[in-house]
C-alpha positions as CSV (number, residue, x, y, z in Angstrom):
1,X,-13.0,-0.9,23.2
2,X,-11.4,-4.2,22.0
3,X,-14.0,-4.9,19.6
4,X,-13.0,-1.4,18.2
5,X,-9.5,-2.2,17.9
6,X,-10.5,-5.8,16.4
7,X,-12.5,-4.4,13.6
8,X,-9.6,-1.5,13.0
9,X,-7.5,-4.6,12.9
10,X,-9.2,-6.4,10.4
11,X,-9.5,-3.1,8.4
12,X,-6.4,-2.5,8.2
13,X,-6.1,-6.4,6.8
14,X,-8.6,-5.7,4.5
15,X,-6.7,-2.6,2.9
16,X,-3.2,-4.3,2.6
17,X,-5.4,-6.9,0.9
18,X,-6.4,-4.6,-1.6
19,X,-3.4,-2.9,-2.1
20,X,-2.1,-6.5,-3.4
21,X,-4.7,-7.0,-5.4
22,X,-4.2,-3.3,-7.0
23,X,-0.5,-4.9,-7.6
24,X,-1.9,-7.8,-9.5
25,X,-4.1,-5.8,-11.4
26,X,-1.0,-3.3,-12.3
27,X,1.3,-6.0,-13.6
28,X,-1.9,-7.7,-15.6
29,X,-1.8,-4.2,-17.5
30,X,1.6,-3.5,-18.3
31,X,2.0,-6.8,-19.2
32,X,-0.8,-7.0,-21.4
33,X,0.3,-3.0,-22.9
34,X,3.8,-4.6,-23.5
35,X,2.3,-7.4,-25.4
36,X,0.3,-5.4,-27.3
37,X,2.6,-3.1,-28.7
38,X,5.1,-5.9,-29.2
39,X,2.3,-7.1,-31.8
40,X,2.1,-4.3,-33.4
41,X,-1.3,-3.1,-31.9
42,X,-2.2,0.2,-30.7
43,X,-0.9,0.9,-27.0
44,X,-4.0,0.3,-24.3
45,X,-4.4,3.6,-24.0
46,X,-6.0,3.5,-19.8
47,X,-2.9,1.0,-19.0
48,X,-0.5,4.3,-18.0
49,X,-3.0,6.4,-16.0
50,X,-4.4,3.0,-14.2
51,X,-0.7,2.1,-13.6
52,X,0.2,5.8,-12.0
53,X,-3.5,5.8,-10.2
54,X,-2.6,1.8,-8.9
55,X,0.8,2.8,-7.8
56,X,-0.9,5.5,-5.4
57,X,-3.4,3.5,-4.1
58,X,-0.6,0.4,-3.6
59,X,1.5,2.8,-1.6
60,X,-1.2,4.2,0.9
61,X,-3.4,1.5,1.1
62,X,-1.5,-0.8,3.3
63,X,-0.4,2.1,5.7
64,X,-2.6,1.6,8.5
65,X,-1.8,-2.1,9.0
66,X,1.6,-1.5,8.7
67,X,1.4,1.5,11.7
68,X,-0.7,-1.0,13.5
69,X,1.7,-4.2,13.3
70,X,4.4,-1.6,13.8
71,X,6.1,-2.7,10.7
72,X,6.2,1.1,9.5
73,X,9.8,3.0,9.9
74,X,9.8,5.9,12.7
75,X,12.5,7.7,14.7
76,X,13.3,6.1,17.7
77,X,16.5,8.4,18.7
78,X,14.2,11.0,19.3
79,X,12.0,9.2,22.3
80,X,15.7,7.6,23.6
81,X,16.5,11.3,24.2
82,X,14.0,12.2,26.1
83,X,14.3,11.5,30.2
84,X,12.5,8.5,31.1
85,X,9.3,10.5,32.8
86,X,9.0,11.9,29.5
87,X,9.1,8.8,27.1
88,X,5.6,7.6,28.2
């Protein structure tokens, strides 16, 4: 069972990896659309759907390691309500 949780582990590493890498990639193409049409080229025209496609990817894709290194936001009020039988 730990090796299961090891290589979940180093999934979820390996997805927040990519998620920065989808970053990179998004500010290479704005920056390189913005330049572009600053030189009076046509716009790239893939650099706004890859941007709206990166951003989705960026958000989701480094959800499971932040759930697993409990770095994610959840409501904590709700189990210090509950009696103490209940909460585990």
């Amino acid at each position: 069972m730990d090796r299961l949780f090891a290589a979940i582990g180093k999934l979820s590493l390996a997805l927040a990896a990519a998620a920065k890498v989808v970053l990179g990639l998004i500010i290479v193409a704005v920056v390189a659309d913005v330049c572009v049409r600053n030189l009076g080229l046509r716009p790239l025209a893939w650099a706004v759907s890859a941007t709206e496609y990166g951003l989705l990817y960026a958000a989701f894709l480094p959800m499971p390691w932040l759930v697993h290194s409990k770095g994610h936001v959840f409501v904590e009020f709700l189990r210090k309500a509950l009696p103490v039988r209940a909460r585990a």
